[in-house]
N, C-alpha and C positions, 0 to 999 in steps of 0.2 A: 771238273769237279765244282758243282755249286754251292757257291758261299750262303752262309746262312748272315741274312739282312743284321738281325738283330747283334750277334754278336763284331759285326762289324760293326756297327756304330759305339760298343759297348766298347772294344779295342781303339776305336778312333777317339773317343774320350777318355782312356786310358792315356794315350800319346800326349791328349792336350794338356792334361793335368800331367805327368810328367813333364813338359815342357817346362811349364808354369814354375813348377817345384824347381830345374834344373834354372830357370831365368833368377832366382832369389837366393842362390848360392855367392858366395863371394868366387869371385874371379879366381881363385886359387885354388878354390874347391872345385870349383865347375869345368877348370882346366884339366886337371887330371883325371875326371871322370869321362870328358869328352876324350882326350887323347887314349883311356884305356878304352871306352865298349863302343865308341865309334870308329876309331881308325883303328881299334884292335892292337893295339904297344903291351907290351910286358910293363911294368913297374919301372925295371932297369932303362927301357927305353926311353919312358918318362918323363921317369928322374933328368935323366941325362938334356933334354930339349927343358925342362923347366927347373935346371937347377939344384935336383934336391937328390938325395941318398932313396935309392927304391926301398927302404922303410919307412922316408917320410911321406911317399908318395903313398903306400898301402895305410901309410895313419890318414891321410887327407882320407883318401878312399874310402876307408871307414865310417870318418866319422860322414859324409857328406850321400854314404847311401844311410846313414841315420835319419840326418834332416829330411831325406827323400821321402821314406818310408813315414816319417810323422809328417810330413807335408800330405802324401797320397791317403791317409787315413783323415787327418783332418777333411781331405775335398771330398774322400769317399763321404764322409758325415754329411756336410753341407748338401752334397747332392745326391742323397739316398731319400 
């Protein structure tokens, strides 16, 4: 299946700027974001390796795809 050029570079600067946004989280935010959509953990699991009740890990979660989201809007601005 051949990949269309453009939209990979459009998803590779996608990645970059997420990165970016996830590098500017506080460690605590960014811990439980990685432990959920990268190694794929429940909340409960989470919780349990950092400490906290799986509803404070769904509040970190929250609020840190917030920053995300006004982070990747902001880059989207700059670089539209």
């Amino acid at each position: 299946v051949p990949t269309n050029p453009e939209r990979q570079a459009v998803s590779a600067q996608q990645s970059q700027q997420l990165e970016r946004g996830l590098a500017e989280l506080s460690e605590h935010h960014r811990a439980a974001v990685l432990l959920t959509y990268r190694s794929g953990l429940n909340s409960t699991e989470v919780g349990e390796i950092l400490g906290l009740s799986a509803q404070e890990v769904r509040s970190r979660l929250t609020y840190a795809r917030r920053l995300l989201r006004q982070h990747l809007e902001v880059e989207g601005e700059t670089h539209a």
